[in-house]
PDB file with one MODEL, atoms N, CA, C and O in Angstrom:
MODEL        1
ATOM      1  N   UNK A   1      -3.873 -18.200  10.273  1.00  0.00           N
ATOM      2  CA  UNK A   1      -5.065 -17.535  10.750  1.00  0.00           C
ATOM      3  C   UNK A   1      -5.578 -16.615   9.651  1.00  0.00           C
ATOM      4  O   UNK A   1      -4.818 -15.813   9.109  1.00  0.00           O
ATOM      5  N   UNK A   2      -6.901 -16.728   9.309  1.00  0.00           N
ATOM      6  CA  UNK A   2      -7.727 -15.645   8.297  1.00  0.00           C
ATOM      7  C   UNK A   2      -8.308 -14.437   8.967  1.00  0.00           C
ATOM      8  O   UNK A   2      -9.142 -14.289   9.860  1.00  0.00           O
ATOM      9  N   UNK A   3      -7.644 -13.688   8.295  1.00  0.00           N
ATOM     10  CA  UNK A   3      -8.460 -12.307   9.073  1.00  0.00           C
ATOM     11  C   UNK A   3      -9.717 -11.828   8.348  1.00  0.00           C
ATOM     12  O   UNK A   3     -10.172 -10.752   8.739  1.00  0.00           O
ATOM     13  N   UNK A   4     -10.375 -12.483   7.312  1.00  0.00           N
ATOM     14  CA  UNK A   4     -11.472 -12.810   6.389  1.00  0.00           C
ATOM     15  C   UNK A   4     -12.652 -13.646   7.696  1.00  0.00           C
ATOM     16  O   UNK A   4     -12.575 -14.671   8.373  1.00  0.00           O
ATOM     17  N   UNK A   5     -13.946 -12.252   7.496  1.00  0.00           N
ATOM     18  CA  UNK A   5     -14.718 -12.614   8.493  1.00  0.00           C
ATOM     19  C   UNK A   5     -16.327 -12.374   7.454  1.00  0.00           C
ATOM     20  O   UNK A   5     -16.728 -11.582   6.600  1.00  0.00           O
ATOM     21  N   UNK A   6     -16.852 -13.614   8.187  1.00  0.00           N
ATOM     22  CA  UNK A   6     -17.892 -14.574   7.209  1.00  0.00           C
ATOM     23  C   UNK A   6     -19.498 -14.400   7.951  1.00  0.00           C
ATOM     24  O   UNK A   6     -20.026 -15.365   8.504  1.00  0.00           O
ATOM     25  N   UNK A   7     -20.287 -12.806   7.860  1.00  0.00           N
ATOM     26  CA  UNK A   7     -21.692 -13.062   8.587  1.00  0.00           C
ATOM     27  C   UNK A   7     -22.731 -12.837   7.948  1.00  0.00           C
ATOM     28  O   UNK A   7     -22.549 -12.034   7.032  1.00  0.00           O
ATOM     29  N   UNK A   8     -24.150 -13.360   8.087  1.00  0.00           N
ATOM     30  CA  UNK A   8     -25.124 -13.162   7.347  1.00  0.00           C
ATOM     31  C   UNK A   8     -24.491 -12.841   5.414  1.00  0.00           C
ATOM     32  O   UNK A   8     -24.847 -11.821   4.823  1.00  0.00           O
ATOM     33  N   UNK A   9     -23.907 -13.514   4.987  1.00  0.00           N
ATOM     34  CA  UNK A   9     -23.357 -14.043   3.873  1.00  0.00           C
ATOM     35  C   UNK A   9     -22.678 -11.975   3.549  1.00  0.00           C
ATOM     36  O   UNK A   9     -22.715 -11.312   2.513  1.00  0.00           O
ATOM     37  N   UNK A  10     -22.216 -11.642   4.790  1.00  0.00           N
ATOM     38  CA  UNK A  10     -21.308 -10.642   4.024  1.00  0.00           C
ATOM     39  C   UNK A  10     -19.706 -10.723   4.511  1.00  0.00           C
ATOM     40  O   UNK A  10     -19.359 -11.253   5.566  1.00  0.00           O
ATOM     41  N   UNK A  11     -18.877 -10.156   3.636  1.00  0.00           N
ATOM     42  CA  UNK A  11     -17.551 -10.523   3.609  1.00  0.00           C
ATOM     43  C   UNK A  11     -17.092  -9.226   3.886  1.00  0.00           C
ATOM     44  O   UNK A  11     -17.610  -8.225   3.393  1.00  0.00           O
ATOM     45  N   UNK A  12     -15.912  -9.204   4.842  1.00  0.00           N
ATOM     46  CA  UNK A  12     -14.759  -8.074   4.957  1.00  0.00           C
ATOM     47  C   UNK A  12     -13.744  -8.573   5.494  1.00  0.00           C
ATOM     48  O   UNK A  12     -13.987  -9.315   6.445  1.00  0.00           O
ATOM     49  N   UNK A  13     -12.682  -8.429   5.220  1.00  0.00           N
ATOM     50  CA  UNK A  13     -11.162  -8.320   5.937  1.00  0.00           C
ATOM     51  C   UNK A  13     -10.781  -7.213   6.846  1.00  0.00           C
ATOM     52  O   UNK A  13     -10.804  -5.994   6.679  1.00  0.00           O
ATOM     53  N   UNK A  14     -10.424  -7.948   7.849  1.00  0.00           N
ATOM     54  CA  UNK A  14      -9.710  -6.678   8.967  1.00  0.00           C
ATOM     55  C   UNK A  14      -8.307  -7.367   9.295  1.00  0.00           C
ATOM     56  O   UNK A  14      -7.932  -8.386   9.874  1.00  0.00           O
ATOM     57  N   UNK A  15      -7.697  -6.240   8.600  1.00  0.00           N
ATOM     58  CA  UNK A  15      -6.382  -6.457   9.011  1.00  0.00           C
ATOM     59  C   UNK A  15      -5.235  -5.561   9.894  1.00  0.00           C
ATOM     60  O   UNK A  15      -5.274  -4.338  10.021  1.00  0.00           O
ATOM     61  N   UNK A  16      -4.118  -6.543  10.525  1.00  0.00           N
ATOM     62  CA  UNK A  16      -3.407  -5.925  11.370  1.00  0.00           C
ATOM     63  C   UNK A  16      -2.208  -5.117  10.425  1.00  0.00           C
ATOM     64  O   UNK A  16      -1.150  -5.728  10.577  1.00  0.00           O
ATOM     65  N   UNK A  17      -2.040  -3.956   9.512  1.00  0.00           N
ATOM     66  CA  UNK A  17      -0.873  -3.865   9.030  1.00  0.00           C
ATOM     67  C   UNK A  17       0.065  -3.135   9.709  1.00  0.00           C
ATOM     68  O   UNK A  17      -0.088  -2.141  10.419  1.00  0.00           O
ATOM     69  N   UNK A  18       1.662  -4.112   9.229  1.00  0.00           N
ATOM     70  CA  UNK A  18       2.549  -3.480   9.438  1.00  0.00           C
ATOM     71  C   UNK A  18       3.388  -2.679   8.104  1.00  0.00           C
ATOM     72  O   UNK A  18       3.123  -3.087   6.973  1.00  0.00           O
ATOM     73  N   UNK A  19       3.965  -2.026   8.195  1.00  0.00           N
ATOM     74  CA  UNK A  19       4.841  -1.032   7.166  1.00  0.00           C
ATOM     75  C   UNK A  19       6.011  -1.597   7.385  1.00  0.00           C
ATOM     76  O   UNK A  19       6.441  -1.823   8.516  1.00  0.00           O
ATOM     77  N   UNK A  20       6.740  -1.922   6.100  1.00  0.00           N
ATOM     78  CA  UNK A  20       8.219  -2.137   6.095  1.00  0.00           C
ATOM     79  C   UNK A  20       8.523  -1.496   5.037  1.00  0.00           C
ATOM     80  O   UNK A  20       7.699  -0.745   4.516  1.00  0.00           O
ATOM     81  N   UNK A  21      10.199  -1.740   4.346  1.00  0.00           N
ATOM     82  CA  UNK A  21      10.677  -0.900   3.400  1.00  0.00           C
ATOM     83  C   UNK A  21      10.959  -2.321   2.829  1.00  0.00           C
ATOM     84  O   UNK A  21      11.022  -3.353   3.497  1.00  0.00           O
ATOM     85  N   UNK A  22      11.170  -2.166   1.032  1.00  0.00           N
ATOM     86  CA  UNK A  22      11.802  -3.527   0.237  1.00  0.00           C
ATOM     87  C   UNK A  22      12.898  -3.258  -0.401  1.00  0.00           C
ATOM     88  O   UNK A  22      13.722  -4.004  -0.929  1.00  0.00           O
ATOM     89  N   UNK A  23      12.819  -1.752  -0.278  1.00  0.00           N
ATOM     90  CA  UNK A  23      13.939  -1.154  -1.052  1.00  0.00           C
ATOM     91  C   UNK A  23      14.124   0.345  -0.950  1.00  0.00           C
ATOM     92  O   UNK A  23      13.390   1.303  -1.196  1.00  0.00           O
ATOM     93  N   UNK A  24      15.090   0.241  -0.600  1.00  0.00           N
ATOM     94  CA  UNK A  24      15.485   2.042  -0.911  1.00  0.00           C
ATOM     95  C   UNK A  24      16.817   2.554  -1.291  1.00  0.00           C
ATOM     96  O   UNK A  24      17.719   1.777  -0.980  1.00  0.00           O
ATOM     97  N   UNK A  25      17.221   3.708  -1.912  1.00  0.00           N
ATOM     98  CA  UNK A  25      18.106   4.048  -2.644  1.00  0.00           C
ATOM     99  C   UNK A  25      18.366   5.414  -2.521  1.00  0.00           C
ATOM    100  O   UNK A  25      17.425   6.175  -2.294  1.00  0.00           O
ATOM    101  N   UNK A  26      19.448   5.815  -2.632  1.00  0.00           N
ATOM    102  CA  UNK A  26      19.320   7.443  -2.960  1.00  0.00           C
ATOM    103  C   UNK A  26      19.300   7.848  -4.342  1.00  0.00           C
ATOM    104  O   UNK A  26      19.731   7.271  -5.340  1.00  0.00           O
ATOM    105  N   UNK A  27      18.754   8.876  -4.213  1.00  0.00           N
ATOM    106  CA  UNK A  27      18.312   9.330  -6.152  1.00  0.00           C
ATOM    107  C   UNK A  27      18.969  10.828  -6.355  1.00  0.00           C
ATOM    108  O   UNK A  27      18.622  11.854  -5.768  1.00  0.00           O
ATOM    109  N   UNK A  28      19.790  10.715  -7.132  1.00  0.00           N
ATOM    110  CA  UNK A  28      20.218  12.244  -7.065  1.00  0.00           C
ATOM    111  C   UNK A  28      19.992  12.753  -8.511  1.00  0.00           C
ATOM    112  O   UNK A  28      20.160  12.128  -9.558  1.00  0.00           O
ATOM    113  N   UNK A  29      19.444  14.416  -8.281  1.00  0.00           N
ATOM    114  CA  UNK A  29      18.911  15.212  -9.437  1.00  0.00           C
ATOM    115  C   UNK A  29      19.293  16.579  -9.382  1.00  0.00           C
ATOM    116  O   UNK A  29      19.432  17.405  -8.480  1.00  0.00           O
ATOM    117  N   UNK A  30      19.417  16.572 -10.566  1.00  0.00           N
ATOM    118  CA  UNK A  30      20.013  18.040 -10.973  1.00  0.00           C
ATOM    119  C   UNK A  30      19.033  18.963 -11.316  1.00  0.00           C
ATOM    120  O   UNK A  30      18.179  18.751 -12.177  1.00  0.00           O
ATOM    121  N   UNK A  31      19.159  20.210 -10.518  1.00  0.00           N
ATOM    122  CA  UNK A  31      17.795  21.124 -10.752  1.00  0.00           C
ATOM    123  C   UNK A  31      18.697  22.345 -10.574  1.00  0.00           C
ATOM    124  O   UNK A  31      19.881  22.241 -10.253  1.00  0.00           O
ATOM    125  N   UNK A  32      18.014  23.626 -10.821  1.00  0.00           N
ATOM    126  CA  UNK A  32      18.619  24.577 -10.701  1.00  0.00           C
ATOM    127  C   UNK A  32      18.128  25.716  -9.897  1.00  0.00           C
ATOM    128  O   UNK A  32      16.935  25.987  -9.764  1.00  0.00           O
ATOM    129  N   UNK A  33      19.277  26.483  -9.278  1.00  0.00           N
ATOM    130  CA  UNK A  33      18.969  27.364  -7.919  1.00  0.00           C
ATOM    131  C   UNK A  33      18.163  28.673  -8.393  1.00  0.00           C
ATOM    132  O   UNK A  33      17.432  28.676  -9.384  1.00  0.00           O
ATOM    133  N   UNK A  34      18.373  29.714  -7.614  1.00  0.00           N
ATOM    134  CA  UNK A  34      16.840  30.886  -7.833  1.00  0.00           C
ATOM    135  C   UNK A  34      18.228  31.373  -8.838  1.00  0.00           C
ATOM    136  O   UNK A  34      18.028  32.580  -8.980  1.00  0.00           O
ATOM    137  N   UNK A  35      19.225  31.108  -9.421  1.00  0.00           N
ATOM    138  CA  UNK A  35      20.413  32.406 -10.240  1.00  0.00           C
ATOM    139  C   UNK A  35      20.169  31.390 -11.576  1.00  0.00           C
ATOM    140  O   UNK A  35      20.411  32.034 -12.596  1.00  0.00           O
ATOM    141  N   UNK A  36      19.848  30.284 -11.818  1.00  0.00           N
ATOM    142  CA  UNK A  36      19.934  29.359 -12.993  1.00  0.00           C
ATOM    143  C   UNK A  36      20.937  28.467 -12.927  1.00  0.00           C
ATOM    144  O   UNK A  36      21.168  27.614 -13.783  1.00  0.00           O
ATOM    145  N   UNK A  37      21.744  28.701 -11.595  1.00  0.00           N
ATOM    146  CA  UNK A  37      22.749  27.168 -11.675  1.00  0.00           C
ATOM    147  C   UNK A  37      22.644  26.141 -11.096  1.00  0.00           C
ATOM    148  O   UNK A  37      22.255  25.861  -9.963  1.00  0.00           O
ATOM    149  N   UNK A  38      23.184  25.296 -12.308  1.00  0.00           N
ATOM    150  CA  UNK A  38      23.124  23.603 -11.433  1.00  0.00           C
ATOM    151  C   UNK A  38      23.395  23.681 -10.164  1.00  0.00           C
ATOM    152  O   UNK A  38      24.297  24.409  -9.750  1.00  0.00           O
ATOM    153  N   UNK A  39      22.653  22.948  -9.387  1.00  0.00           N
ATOM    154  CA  UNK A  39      22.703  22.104  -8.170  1.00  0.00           C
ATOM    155  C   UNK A  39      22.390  20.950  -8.084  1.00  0.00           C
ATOM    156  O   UNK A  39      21.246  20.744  -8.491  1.00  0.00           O
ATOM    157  N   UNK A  40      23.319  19.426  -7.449  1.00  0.00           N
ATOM    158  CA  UNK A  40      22.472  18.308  -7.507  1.00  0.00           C
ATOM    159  C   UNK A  40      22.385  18.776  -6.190  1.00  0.00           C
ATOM    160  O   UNK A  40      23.077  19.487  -5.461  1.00  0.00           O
ATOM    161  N   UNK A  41      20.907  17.923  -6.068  1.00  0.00           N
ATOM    162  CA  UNK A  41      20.193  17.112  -4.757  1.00  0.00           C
ATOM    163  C   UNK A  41      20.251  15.697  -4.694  1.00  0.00           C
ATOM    164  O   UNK A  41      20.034  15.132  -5.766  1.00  0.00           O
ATOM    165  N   UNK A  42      20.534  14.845  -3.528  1.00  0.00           N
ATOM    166  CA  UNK A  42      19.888  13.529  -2.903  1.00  0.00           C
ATOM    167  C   UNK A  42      18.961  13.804  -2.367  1.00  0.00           C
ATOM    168  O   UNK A  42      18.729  14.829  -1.726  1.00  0.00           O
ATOM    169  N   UNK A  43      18.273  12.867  -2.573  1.00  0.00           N
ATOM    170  CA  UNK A  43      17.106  12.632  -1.808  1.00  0.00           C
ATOM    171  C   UNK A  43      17.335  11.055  -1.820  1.00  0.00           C
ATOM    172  O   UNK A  43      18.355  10.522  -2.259  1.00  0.00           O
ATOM    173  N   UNK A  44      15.931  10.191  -1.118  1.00  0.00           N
ATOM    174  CA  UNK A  44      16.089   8.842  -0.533  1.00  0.00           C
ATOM    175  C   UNK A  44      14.942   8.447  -1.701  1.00  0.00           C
ATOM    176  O   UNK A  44      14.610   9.296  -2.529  1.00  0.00           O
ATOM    177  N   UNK A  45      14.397   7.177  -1.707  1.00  0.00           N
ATOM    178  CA  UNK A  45      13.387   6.799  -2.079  1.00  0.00           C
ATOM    179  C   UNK A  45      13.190   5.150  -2.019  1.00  0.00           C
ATOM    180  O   UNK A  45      13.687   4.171  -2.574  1.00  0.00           O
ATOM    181  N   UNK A  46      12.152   5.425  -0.998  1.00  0.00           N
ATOM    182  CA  UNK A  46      12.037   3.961  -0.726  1.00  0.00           C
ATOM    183  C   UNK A  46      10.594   3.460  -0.951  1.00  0.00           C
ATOM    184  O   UNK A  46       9.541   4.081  -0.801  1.00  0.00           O
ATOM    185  N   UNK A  47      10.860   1.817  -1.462  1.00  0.00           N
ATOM    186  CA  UNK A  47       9.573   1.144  -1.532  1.00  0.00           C
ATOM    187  C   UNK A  47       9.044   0.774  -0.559  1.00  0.00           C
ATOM    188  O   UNK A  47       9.750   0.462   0.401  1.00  0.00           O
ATOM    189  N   UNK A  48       7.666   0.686  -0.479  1.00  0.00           N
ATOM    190  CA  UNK A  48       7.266   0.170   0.705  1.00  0.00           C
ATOM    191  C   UNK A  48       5.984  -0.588   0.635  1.00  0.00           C
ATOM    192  O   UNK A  48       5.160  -0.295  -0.232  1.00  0.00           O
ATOM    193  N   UNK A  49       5.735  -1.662   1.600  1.00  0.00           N
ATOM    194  CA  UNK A  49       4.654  -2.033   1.383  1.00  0.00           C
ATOM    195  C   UNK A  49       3.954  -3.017   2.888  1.00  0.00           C
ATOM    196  O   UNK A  49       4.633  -3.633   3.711  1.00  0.00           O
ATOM    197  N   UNK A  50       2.544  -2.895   2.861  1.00  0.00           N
ATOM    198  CA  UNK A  50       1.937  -3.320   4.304  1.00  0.00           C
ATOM    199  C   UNK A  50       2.090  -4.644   3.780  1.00  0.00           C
ATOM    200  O   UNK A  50       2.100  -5.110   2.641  1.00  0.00           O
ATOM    201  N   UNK A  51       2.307  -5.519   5.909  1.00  0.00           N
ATOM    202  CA  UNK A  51       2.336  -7.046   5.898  1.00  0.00           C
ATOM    203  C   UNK A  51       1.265  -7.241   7.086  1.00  0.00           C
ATOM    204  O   UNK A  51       1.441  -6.507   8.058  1.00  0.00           O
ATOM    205  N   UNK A  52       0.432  -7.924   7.122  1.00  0.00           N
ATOM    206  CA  UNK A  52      -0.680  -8.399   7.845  1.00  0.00           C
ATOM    207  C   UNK A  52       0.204  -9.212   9.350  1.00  0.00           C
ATOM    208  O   UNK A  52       0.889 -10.222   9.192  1.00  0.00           O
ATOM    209  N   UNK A  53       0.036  -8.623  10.571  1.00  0.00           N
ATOM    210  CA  UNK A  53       0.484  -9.371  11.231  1.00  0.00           C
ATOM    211  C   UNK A  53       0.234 -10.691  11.399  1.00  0.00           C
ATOM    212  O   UNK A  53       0.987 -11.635  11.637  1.00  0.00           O
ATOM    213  N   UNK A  54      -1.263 -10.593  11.193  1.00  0.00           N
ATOM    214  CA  UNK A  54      -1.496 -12.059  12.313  1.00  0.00           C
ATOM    215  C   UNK A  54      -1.818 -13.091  10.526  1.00  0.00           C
ATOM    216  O   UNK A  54      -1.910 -14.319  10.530  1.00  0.00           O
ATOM    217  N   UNK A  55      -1.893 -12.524   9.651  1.00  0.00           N
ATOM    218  CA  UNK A  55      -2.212 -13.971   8.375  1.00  0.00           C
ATOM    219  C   UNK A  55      -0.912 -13.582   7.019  1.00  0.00           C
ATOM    220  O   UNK A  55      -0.838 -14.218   5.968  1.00  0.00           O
ATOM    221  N   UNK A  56      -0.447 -12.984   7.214  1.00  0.00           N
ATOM    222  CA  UNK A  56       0.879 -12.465   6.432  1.00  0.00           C
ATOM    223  C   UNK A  56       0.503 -12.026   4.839  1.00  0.00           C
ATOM    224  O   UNK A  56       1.172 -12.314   3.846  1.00  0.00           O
ATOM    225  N   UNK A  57      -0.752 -11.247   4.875  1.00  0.00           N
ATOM    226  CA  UNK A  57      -1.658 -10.937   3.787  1.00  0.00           C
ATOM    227  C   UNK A  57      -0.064  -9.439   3.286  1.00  0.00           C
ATOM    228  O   UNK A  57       0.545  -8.766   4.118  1.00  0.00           O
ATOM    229  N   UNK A  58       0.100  -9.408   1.986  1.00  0.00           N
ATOM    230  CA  UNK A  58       0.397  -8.094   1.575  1.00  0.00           C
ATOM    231  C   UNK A  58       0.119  -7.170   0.666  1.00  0.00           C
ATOM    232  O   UNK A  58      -0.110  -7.459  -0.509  1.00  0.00           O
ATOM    233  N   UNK A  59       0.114  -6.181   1.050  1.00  0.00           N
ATOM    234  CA  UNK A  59      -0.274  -4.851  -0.091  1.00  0.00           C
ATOM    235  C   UNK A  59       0.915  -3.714  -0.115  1.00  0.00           C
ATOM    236  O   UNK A  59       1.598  -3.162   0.748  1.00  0.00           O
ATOM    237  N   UNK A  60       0.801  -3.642  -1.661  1.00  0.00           N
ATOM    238  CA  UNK A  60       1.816  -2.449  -2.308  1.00  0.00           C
ATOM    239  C   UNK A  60       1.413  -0.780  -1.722  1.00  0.00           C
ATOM    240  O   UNK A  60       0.301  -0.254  -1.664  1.00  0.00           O
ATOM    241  N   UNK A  61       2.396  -0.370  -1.439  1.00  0.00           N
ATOM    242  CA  UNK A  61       2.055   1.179  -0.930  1.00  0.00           C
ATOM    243  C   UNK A  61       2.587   2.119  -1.336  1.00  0.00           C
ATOM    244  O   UNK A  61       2.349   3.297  -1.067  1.00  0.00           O
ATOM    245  N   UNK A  62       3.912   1.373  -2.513  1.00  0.00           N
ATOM    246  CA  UNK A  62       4.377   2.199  -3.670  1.00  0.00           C
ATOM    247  C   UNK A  62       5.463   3.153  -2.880  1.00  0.00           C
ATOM    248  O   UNK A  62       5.801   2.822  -1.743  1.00  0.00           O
ATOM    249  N   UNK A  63       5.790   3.863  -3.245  1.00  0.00           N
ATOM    250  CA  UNK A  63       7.188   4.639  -2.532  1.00  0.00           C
ATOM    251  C   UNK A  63       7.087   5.881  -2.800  1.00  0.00           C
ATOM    252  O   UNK A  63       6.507   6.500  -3.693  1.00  0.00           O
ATOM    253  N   UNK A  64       7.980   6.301  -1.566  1.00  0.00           N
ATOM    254  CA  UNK A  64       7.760   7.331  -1.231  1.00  0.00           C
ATOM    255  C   UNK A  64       9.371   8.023  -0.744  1.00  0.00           C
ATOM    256  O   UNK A  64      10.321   7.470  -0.189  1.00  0.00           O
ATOM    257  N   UNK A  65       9.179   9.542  -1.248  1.00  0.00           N
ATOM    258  CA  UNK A  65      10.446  10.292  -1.681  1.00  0.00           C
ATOM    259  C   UNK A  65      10.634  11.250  -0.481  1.00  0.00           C
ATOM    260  O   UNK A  65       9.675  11.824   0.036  1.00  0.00           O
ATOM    261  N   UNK A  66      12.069  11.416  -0.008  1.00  0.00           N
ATOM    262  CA  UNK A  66      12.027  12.035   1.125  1.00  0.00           C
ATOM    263  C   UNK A  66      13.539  12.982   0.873  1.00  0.00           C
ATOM    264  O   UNK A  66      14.263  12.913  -0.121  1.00  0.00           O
ATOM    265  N   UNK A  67      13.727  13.805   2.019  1.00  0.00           N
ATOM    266  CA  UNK A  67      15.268  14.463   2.058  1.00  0.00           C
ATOM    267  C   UNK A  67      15.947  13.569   3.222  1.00  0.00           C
ATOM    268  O   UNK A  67      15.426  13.043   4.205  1.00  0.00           O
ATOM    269  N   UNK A  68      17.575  13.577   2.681  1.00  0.00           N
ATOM    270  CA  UNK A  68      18.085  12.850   3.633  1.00  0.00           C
ATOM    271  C   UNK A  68      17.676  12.752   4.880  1.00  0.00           C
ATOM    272  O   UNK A  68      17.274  11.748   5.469  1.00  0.00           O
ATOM    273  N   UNK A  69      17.791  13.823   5.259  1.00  0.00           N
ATOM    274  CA  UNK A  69      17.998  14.563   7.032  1.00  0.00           C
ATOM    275  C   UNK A  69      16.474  13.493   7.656  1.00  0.00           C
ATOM    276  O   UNK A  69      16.574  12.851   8.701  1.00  0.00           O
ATOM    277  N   UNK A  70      15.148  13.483   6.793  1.00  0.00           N
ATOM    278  CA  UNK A  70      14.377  12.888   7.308  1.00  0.00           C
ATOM    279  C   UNK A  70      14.205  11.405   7.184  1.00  0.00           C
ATOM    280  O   UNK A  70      13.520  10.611   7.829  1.00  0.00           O
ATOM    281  N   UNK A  71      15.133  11.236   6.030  1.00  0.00           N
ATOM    282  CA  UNK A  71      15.326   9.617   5.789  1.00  0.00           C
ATOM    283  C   UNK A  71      16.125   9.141   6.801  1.00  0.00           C
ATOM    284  O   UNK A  71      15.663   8.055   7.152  1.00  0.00           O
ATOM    285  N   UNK A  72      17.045   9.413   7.403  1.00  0.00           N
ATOM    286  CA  UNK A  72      17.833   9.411   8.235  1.00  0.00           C
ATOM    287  C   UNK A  72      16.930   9.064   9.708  1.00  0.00           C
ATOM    288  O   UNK A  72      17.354   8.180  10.453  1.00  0.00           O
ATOM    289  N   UNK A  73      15.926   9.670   9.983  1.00  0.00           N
ATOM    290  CA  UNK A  73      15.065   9.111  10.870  1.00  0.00           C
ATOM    291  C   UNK A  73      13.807   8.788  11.251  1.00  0.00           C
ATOM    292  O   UNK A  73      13.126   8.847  12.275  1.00  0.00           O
ATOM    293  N   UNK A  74      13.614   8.164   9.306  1.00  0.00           N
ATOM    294  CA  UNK A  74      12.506   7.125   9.466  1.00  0.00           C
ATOM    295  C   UNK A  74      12.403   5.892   9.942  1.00  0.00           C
ATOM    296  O   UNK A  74      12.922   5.028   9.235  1.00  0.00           O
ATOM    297  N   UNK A  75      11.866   5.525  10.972  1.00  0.00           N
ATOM    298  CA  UNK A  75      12.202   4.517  11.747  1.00  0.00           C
ATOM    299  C   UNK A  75      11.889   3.253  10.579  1.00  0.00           C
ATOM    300  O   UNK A  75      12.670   2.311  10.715  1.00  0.00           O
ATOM    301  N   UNK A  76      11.004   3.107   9.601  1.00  0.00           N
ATOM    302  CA  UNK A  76      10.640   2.027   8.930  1.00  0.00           C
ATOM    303  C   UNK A  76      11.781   2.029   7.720  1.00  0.00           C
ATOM    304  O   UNK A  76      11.888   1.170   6.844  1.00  0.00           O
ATOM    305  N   UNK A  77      12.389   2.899   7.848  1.00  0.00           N
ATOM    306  CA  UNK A  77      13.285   2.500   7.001  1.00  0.00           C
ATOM    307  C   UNK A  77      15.074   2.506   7.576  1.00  0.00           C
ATOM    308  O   UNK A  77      15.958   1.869   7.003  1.00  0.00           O
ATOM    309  N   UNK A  78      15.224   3.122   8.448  1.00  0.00           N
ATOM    310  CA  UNK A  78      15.963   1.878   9.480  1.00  0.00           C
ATOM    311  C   UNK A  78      16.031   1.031  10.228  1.00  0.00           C
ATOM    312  O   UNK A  78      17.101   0.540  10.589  1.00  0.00           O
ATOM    313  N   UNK A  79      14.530   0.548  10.760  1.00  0.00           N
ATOM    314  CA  UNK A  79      14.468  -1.003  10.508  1.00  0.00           C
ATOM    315  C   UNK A  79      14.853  -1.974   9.125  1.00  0.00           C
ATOM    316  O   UNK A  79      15.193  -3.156   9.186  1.00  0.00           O
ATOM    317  N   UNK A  80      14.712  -1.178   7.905  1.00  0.00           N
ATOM    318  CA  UNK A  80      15.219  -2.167   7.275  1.00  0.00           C
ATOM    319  C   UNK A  80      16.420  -2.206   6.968  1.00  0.00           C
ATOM    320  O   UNK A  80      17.014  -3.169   6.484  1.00  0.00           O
ATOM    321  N   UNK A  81      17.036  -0.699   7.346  1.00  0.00           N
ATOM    322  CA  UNK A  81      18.437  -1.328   6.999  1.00  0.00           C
ATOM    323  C   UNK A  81      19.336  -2.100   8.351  1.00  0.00           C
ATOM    324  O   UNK A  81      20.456  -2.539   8.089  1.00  0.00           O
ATOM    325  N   UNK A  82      18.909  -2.207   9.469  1.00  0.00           N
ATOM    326  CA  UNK A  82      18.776  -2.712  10.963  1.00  0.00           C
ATOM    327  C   UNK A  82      18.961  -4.158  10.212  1.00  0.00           C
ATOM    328  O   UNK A  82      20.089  -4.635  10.094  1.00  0.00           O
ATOM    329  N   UNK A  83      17.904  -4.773   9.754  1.00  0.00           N
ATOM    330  CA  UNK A  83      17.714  -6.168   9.327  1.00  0.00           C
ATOM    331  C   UNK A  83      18.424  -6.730   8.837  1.00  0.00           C
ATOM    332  O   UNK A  83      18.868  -6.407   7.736  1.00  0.00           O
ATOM    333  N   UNK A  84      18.937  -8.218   9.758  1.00  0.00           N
ATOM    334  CA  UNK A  84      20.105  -9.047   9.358  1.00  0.00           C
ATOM    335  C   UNK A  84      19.878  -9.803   8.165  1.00  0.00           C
ATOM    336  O   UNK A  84      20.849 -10.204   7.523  1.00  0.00           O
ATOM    337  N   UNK A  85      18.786 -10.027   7.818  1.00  0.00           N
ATOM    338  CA  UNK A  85      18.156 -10.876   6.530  1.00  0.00           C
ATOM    339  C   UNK A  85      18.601 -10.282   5.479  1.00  0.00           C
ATOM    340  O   UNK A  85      19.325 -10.948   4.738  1.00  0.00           O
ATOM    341  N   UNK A  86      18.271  -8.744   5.084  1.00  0.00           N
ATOM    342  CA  UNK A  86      18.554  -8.300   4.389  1.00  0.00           C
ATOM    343  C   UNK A  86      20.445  -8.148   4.210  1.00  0.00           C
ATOM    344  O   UNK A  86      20.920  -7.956   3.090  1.00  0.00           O
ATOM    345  N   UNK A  87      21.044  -8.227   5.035  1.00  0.00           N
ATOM    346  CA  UNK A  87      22.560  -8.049   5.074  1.00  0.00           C
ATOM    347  C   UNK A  87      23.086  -9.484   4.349  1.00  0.00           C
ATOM    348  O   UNK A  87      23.983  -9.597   3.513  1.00  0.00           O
ATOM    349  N   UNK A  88      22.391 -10.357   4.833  1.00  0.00           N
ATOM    350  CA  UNK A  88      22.481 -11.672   4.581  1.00  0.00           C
ATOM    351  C   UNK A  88      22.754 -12.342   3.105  1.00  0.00           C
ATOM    352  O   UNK A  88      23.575 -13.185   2.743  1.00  0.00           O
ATOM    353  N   UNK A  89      21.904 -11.745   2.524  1.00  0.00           N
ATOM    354  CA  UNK A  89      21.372 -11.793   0.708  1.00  0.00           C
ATOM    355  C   UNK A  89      22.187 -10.924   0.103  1.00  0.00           C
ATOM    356  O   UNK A  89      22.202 -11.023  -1.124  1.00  0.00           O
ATOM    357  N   UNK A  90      22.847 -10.132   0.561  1.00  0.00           N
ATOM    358  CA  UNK A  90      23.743  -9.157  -0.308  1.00  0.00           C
ATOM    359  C   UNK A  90      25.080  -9.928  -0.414  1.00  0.00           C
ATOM    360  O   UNK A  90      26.024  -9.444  -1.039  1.00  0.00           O
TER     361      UNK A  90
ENDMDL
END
C-alpha cells in the first residue's frame, strides 16, 4: 500500500509512523564533580528510527542520549530489547 497521494497534479505523503530502537548501548564518561574529581557516568544511547505502518517507508531519527533510570523506562527501547528477532541474530 502507498501512502503517496496523487491530486490536481500535487504530491504529499502521509504517513503512519512508528518509533523503534536499532541499537543501543551504554556509553560511559568521565567528567568531573563541583571539587575537580573524576567521576564516571553511564548513560544509554540509542538509535532510532520511524517505520511507516501501513507501506513500511523508513526515516532516520538519529539517537538520542538518556540517564539510566529513564532508559530503563523507555518503552521504545524495551520493546526492543523485548524482541525475539533481535535475540535471535546475536
Amino acid at each position: 500500500m502507498s501512502c503517496s497521494k496523487h491530486v490536481l497534479n500535487l504530491h504529499w505523503e502521509h504517513h503512519s509512523w512508528h518509533t523503534r530502537v536499532t541499537l543501543a548501548e551504554d556509553v560511559t564518561a568521565e567528567e568531573n564533580s563541583m571539587w575537580g574529581c573524576p567521576v564516571d557516568r553511564t548513560e544509554v544511547r540509542c538509535f532510532k528510527e520511524d517505520v511507516c505502518t501501513a507501506c513500511g517507508a523508513v526515516r532516520s531519527r538519529g539517537a538520542c542520549v538518556c540517564d539510566t533510570a529513564k532508559a530503563a523506562q523507555c518503552p521504545v527501547r524495551l520493546a526492543w530489547i523485548d524482541d525475539p528477532q533481535r535475540s535471535a541474530a546475536n
